[in-house]
C-alpha positions as CSV (number, residue, x, y, z in Angstrom):
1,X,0.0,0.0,0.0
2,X,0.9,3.7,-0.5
3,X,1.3,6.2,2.0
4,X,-0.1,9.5,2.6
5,X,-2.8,11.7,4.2
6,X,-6.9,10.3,3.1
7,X,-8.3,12.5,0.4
8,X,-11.6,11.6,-0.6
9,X,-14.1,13.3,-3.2
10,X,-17.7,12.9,-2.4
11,X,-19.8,10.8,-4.8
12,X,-22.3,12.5,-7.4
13,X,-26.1,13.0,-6.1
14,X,-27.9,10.4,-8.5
15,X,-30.0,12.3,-10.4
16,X,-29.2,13.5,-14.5
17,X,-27.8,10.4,-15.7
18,X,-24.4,11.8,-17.6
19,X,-22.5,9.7,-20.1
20,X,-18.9,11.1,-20.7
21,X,-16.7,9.8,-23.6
22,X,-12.7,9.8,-23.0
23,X,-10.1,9.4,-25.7
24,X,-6.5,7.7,-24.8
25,X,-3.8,6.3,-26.9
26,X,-2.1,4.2,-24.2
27,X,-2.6,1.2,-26.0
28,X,-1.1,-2.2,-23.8
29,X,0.6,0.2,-21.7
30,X,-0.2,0.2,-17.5
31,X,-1.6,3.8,-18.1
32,X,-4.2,1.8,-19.6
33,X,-5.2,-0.4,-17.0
34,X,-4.9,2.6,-14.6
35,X,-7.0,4.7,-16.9
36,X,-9.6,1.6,-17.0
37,X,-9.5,1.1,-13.1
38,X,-9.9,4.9,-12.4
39,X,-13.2,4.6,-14.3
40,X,-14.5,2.0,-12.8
41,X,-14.0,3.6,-8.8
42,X,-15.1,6.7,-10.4
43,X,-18.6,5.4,-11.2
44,X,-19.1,3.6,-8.4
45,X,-18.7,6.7,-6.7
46,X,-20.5,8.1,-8.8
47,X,-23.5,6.0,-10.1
48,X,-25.2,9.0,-12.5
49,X,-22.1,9.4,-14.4
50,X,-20.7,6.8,-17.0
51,X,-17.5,7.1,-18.6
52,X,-17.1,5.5,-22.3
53,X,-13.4,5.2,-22.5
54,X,-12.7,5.0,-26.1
55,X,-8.8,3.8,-27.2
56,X,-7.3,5.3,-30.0
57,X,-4.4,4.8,-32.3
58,X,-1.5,6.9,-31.1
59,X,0.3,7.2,-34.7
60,X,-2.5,9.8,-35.5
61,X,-4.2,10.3,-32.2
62,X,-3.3,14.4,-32.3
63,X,-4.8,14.9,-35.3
64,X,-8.3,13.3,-34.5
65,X,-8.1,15.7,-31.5
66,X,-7.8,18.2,-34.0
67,X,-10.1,16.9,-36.3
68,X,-13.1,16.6,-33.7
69,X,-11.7,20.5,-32.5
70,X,-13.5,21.5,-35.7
71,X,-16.6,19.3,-35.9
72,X,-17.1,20.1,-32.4
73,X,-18.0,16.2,-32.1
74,X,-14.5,15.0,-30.3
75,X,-14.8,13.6,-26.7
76,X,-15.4,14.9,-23.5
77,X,-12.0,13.9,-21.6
78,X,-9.0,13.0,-23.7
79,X,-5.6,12.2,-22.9
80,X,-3.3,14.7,-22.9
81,X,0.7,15.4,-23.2
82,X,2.0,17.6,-21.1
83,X,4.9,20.7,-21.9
84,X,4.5,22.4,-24.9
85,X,2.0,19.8,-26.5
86,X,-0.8,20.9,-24.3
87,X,0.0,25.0,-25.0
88,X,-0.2,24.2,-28.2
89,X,-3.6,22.3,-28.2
90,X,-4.4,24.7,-25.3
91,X,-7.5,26.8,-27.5
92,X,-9.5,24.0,-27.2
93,X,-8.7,22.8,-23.5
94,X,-10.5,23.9,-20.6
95,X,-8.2,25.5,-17.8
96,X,-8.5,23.7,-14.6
97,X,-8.1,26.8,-13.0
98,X,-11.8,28.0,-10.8
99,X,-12.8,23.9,-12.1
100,X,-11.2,21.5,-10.3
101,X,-10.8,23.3,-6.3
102,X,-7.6,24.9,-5.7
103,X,-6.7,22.9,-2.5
104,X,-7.3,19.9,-4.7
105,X,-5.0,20.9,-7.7
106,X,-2.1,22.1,-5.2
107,X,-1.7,18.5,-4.4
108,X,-0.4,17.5,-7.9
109,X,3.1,17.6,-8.5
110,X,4.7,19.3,-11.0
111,X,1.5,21.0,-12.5
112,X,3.5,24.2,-13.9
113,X,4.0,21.5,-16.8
114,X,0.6,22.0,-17.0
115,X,0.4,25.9,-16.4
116,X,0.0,28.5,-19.5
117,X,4.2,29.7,-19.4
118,X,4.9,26.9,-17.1
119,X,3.3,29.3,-14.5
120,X,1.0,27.2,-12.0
121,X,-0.2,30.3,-10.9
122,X,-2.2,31.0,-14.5
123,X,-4.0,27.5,-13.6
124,X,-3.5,23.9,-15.9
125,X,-4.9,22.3,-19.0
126,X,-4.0,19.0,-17.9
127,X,-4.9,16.6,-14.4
128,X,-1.6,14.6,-14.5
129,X,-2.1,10.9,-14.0
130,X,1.3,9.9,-12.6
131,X,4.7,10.8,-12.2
132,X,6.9,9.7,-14.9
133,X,10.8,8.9,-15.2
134,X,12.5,8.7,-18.9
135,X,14.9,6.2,-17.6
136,X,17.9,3.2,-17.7
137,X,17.1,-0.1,-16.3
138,X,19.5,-3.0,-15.9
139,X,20.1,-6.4,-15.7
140,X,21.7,-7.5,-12.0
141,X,22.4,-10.8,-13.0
142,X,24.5,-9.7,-16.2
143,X,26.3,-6.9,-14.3
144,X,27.5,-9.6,-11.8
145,X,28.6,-11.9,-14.7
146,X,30.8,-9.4,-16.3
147,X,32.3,-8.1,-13.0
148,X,30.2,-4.9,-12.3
149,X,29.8,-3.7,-9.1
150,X,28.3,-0.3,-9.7
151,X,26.4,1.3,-12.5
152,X,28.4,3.6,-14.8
153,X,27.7,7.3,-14.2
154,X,29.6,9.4,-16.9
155,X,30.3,8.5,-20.1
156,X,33.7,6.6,-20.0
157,X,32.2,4.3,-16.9
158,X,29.6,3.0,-20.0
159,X,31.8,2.8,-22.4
160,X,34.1,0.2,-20.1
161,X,31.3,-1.3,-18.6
162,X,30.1,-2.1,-22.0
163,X,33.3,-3.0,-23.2
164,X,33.3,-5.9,-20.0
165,X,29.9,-6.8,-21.0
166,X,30.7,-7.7,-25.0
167,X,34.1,-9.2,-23.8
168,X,31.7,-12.2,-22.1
169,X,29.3,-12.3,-24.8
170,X,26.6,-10.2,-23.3
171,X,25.2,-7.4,-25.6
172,X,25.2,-4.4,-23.9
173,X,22.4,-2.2,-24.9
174,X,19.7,-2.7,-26.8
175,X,17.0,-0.1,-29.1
176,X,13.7,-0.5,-31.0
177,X,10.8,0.3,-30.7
178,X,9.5,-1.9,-27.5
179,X,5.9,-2.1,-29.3
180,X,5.0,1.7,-29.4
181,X,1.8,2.7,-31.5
182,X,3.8,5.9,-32.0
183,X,6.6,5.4,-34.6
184,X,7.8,2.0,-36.1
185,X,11.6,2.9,-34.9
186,X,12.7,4.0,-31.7
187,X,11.8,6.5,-29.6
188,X,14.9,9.2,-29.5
189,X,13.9,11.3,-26.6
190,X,14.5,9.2,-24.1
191,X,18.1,9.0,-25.0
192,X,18.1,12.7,-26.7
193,X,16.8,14.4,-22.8
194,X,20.1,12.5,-21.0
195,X,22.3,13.8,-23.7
196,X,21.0,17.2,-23.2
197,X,21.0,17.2,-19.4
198,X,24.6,15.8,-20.1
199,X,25.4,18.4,-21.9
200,X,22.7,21.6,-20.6
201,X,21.8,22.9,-17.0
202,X,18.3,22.6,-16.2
203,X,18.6,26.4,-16.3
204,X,20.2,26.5,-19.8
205,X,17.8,24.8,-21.7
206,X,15.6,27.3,-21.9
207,X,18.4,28.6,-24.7
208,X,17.5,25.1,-26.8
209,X,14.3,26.6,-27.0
210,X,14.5,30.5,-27.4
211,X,17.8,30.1,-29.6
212,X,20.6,31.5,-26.8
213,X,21.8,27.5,-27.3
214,X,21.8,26.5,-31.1
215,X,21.2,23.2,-31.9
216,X,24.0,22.8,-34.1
217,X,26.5,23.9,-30.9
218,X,29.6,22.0,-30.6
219,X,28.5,20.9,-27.0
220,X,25.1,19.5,-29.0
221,X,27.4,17.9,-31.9
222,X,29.6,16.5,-29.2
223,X,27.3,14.5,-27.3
224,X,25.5,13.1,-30.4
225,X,29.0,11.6,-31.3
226,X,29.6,10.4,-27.9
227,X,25.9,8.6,-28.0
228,X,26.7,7.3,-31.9
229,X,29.8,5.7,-31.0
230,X,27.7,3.0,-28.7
231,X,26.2,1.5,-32.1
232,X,30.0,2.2,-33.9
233,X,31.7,-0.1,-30.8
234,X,29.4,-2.8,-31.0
235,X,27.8,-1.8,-27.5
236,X,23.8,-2.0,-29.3
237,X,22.4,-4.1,-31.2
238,X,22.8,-3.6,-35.0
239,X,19.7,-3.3,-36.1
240,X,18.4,-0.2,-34.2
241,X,15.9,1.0,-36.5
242,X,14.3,-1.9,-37.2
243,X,14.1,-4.0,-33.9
244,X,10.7,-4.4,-32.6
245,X,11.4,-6.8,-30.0
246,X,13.7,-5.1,-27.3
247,X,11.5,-5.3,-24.3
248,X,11.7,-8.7,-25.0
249,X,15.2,-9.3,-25.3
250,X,15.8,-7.5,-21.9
251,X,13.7,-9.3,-20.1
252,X,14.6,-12.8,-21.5
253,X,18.6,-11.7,-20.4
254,X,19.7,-11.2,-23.9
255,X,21.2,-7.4,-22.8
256,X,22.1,-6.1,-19.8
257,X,20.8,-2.5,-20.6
258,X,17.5,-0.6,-22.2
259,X,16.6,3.1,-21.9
260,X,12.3,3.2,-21.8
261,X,10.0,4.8,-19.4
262,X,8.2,3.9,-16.1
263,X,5.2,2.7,-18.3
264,X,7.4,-0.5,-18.5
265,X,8.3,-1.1,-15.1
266,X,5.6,-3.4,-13.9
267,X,6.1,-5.4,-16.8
268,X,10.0,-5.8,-16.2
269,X,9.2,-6.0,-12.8
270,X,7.0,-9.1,-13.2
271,X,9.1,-10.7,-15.6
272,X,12.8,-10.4,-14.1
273,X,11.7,-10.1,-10.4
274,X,14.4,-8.3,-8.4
275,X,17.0,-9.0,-11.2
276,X,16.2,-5.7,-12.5
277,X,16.9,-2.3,-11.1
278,X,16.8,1.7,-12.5
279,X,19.9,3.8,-13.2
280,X,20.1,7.3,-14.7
281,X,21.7,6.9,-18.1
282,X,25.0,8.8,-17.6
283,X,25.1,10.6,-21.3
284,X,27.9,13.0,-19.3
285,X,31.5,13.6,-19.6
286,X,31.2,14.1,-15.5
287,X,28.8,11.9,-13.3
288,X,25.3,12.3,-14.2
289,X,23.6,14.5,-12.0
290,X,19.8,15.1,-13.7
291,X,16.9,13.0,-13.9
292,X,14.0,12.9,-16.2
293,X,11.4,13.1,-13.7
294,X,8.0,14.4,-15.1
295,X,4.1,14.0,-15.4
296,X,4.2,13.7,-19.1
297,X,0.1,13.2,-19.4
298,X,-2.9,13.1,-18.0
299,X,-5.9,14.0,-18.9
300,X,-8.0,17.8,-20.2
301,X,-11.5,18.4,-20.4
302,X,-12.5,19.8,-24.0
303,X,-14.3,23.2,-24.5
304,X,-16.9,21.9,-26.8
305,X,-18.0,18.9,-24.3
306,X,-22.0,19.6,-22.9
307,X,-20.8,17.7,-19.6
308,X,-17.9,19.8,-18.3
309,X,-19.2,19.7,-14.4
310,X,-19.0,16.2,-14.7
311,X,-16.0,16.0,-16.4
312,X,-14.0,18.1,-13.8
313,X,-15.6,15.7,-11.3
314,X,-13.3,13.2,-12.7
315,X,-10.4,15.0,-13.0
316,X,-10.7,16.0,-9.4
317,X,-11.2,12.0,-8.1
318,X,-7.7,11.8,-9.7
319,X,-6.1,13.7,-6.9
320,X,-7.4,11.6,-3.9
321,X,-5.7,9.0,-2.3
322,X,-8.2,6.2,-3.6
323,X,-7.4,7.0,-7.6
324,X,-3.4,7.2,-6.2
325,X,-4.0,3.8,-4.8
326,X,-5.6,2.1,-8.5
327,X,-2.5,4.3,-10.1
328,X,0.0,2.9,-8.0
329,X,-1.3,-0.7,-8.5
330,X,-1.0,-0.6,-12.0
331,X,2.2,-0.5,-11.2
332,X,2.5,3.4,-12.4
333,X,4.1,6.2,-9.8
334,X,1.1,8.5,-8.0
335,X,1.3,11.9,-9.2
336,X,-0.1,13.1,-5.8
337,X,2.2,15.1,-3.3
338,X,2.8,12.6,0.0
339,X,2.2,9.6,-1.9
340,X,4.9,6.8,-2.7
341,X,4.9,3.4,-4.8
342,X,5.0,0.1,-3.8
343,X,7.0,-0.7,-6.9
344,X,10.7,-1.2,-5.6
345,X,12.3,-0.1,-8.9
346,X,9.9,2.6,-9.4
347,X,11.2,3.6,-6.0
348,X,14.9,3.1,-6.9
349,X,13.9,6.3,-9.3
350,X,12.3,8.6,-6.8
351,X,15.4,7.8,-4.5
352,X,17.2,9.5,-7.1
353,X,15.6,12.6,-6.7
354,X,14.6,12.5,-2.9
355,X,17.9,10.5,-1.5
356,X,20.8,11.7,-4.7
357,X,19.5,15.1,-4.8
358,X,19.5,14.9,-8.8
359,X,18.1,17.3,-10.3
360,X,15.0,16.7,-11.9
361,X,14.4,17.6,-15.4
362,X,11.0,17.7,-17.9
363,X,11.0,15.3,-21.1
364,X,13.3,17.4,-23.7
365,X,10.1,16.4,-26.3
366,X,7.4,18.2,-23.7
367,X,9.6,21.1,-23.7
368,X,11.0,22.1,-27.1
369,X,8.4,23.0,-29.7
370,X,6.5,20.4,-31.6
371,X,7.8,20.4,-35.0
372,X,11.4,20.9,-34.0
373,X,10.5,17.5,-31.9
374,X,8.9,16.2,-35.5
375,X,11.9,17.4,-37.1
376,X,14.1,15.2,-34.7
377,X,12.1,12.2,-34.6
378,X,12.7,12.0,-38.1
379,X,16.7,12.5,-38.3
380,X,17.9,11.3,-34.7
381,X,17.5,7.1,-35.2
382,X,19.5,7.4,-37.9
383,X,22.4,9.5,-35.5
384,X,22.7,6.3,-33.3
385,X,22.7,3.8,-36.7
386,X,25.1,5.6,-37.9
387,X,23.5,6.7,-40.8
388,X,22.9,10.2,-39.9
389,X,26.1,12.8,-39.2
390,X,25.5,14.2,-35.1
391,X,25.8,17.7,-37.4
392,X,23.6,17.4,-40.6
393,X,20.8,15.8,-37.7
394,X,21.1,19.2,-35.7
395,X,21.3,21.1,-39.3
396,X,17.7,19.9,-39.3
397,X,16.2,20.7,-35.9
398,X,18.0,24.1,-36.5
399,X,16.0,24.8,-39.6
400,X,12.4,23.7,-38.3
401,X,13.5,26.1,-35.3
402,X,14.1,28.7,-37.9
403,X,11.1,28.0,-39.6
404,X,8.6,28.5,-36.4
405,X,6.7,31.7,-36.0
406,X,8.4,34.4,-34.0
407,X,5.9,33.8,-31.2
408,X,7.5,30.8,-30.7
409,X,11.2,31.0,-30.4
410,X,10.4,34.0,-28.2
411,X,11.8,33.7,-24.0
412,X,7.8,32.9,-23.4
413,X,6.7,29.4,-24.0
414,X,4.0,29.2,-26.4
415,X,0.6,29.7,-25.7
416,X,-1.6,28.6,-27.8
C-alpha cells in the first residue's frame, strides 16, 4: 500500500444520468489499466455518471483531437501530453483553473507542466495521472557476470562497462521500438533528454528553445557523437531502426541494458523479479547528476463537451488517495504530493531525486516545440545507426526552429 494523508471526493447526487466519452492512446501500456480502473472507482462513486473510455491509435491520435476540434464532435475527456503539447492544443482545452478546487489541484506535483508559461499560478490544462521517469534499467544478473559492481555514471564508466559486457558475450544495450503505436523505430527522446542534461543545466535549456543555445553547438554535436559511437563499438544491437522486440530481449537476459520509461516497469518487474533495477543513463563527460522526472500526461476536459461539471468531477477524483491507490497498482508512480509506490524499482527512481539530490528535469520532447521534436524524430535514429552525421541531424532541428513563428522562439513558452 501507498502512504499519505486520506483524500476523498464525495460521490455524485444520483439524479441526471451523464455519459462522458474519453479518448486515450495508451494502448497495452499500465496507463491503460490505470485509466480503466480509475473509471471504474469513479462510477461507483458516482453512479449517474458513466465514462465510455474509447482507445485510439496513437500514430495519428493528435490529429483526431484536431479533427473533432473543428466538428465540435470530439470527446469529452481526452488524454493529454503535457509541456508544450498541451500549449499548443491549449484553444481547445479547458483550464482547470476555478474547475477542479484549488486545494485539490495544489496536491499534484509538477503542475507548472501544466500551467500556460509553465506558470501554475495561470492555472493547468491538464490533471496529471502519474509521475513519470525517462529512464535506464539494468540487468543484476548480467552486471554480476561481467564483473560490475556499480552502474556507470559518466560517459567513459559505459563505455568500459560495456566493453566488459561484450568481452563475455553479453550485448550491452539494446534499441527498437519496445511495441510503441507511435513510430515504427525507436523513440529518441529518451536518449536525446540525458544527452542534453549531459550536456545543458536545467537552467540553460531554456536557450535550446528561445535560440541562446543553437542546436548545431559543438557541445550539441559532441554529445551526439559520444551517443553514436555506442552502435560504432558494437555496444547495441545492430539493427536499431528496425528492432521491434527489445523489451523482449531485456527481459529474456539477452542485454544487460534498455533506456524506456516507467510505463514499462511493472512489466519488467514481473518478468525479471528483483533481477532488475533503475539507473540514470550517464550521457555526461562528468557523473550524471539530472533525472527525467516528469508528469508527461494526464488527462484535459474539451471546450466543446456539454458535460464539463461532470468531467472536472473526474479530474478531481484523480487527486485523492483512492485514484493514487488504483495508479500505483498498476504498477505506475502516484502523481499526488505525499504519496509513494510500492513498486521497488519505481522507487529506486524517486530515491534519485529525494535521497541523490538529482536534479529533476521535464522530457526534452514536452519542452521544445513540436515540430522541432517532429523534425528530430525524423533524423535522430539514424544518428545512433550511424546513418545520420550528429551535425547534418542538428542542421535539421535548427532549420524547423528557424522555420517556427516568431511567437514561438520568443523567452515565453508558447501559448496557444
Amino acid at each position: 500500500m501507498i502512504a499519505a494523508m486520506a483524500y476523498g471526493v464525495a460521490p455524485a447526487s444520483a439524479s441526471t444520468k451523464v455519459t462522458l466519452t474519453l479518448w486515450q492512446n495508451y494502448g497495452t501500456e499500465q496507463n491503460a489499466v490505470a485509466t480503466k480502473n480509475l473509471i471504474a472507482a469513479f462510477e461507483k462513486l458516482n453512479p449517474n455518471i458513466t465514462i465510455n473510455d474509447v482507445a485510439q491509435p496513437g500514430t495519428n491520435y493528435f490529429q483526431l483531437l484536431q479533427s473533432s476540434a473543428i466538428s465540435g464532435n470530439g470527446p469529452d475527456l481526452a488524454v493529454m501530453w503535457t509541456g508544450v503539447y498541451d500549449l499548443q492544443y491549449s484553444s481547445f482545452l479547458v483550464n482547470l483553473k476555478g474547475n477542479v478546487p484549488a486545494a485539490d489541484l495544489a496536491r499534484m506535483e509538477g503542475l507548472q507542466w501544466e500551467a500556460p508559461n509553465f506558470n501554475s499560478s495561470l492555472g493547468a490544462y491538464v490533471m496529471p495521472l502519474e509521475t513519470q521517469f525517462y529512464i535506464g534499467f539494468y540487468n543484476k544478473k548480467l552486471f554480476k557476470e561481467a564483473g560490475i559492481a556499480k552502474v556507470p555514471t559518466d560517459w567513459s564508466q559505459l563505455y568500459a562497462d560495456a566493453k566488459l559486457l561484450k568481452a563475455k558475450g553479453i550485448q550491452p544495450m539494446v534499441y527498437g521500438n519496445g511495441g510503441q503505436a507511435i513510430s515504427t523505430e525507436f523513440y529518441p527522446w529518451y536518449d536525446m533528454s540525458y544527452l542534453m542534461i549531459g550536456a545543458h543545466s536545467l537552467a540553460s535549456w531554456k536557450g535550446l528553445y528561445d535560440g541562446a543555445i543553437p542546436w548545431t553547438s559543438p557541445t550539441n554535436v559532441a554529445q551526439l557523437k559520444r551517443w553514436a559511437t555506442l552502435q560504432k563499438d558494437g555496444y547495441t544491437n545492430a539493427d536499431v531502426l528496425t528492432n521491434t522486440a527489445n523489451i523482449q530481449q531485456f527481459e529474456k537476459g539477452k542485454a544487460a541494458m534498455l533506456v524506456d520509461g516507467t510505463w514499462d516497469t511493472a512489466q519488467y518487474t514481473h518478468a525479471m523479479g528483483s533481477n532488475v533495477a533503475a539507473f540514470v543513463p550517464p550521457f555526461s563527460t562528468s557523473p550524471i547528476k539530472g533525472v527525467v522526472e516528469y508528469p508527461g500526461d494526464g488527462f484535459s476536459v474539451m471546450k466543446w463537451s456539454k458535460h464539463k461539471a461532470a468531467a472536472f468531477k473526474f479530474l478531481d477524483f484523480l487527486s485523492t488517495r483512492q485514484a493514487g491507490d488504483i495508479i500505483n497498482r498498476a504498477g505506475l508512480i502516484p502523481d499526488i504530493k505525499g504519496l509513494t509506490t510500492s513498486n521497488p524499482v519505481n522507487q529506486e527512481m524517486l530515491n534519485f531525486v529525494t535521497k541523490d539530490h538529482m536534479t529533476p528535469y521535464p522530457m526534452m520532447d514536452n519542452y521544445i516545440q513540436v515540430n522541432v521534436g517532429d523534425a528530430a524524430d525524423k533524423v535522430l535514429p539514424a544518428v545512433l545507426a550511424n546513418q545520420e552525421s550528429p551535425l547534418a541531424a542538428l542542421q535539421n532541428m535548427a532549420q524547423a526552429w528557424q522555420q517556427l513563428p516568431a511567437s514561438q522562439r520568443s523567452k515565453k513558452f508558447f501559448a496557444g
